[in-house]
C-alpha positions in Angstrom: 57.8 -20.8 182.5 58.7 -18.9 179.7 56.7 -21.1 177.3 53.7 -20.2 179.6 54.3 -16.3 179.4 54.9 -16.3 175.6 51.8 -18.3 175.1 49.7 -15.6 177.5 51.7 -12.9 175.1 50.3 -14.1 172.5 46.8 -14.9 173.8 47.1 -10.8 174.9 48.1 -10.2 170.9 45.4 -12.0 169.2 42.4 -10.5 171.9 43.9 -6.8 171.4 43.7 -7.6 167.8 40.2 -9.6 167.7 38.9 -6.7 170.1 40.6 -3.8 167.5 38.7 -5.6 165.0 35.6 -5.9 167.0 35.9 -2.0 167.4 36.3 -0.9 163.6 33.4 -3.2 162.6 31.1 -1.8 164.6 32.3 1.9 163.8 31.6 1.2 160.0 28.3 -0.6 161.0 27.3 2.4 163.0 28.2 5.0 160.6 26.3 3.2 158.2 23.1 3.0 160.3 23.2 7.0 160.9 23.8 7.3 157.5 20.7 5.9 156.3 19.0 7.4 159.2 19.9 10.6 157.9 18.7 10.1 154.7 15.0 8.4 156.1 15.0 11.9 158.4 15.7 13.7 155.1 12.6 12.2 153.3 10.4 12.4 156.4 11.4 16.3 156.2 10.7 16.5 152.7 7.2 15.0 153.2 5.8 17.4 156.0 7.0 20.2 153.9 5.1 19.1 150.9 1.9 18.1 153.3 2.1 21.4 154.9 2.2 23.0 151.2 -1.0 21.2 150.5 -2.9 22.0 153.9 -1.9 25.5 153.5 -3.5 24.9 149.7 -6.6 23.0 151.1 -7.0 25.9 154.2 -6.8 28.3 151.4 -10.0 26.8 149.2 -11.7 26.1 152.6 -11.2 29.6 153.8 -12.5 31.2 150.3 -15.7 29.3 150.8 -15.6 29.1 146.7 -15.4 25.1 146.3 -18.2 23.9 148.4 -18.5 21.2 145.6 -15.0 20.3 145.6 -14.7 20.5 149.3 -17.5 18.2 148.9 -16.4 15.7 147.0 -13.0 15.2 148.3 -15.0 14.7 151.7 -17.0 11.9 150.1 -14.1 10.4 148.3 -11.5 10.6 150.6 -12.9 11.1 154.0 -15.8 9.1 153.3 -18.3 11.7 154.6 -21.8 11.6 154.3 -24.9 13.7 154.9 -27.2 13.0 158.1 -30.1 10.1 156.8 -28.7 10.2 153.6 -28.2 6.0 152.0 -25.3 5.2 150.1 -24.5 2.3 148.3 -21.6 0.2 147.6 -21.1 -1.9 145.1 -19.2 -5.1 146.4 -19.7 -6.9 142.7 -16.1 -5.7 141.6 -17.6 -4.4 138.4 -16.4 -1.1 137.5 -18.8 -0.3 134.3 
């Protein structure tokens, strides 16, 4: 009988210290996660505030009504706007000259 309650003593030991374990891992794996979530929230707030610095830019040329041609061409380029009936063609060759 004693062997038997040593060997549940034991058992006990090594769960409470496989479970211990078990609990600092995951700490460190956690801390790590919100770490680098931190740092991806970080760069998505560094983003916005240099997209909201250029729409405040663009809403400033738009605004002046100065840069029709510009406004323009970044619609064409970017946005791929065109005028109503008005043909544009690609070219698919892959030749840039």
């Amino acid at each position: 009988m004693a062997k038997t309650k040593a060997k549940k003593v034991k058992i006990l030991k090594f769960a409470f210290i496989a479970f211990s374990i078990y609990v600092v891992v995951s700490f460190i794996v956690i801390q790590s996660d919100i770490s680098k979530r931190k740092d991806n929230l970080d760069a998505a707030k560094n983003e916005l505030e240099q997209q909201q610095y250029l729409n405040k830019d663009i809403m400033n040329i738009i605004n002046s009504g100065e840069n029709s041609e510009y406004i323009m061409r970044i619609a064409r380029e970017k946005l791929g706007f065109v005028f109503p009936n008005e043909r544009v063609f690609i070219d698919i060759s892959g030749n840039n000259k």
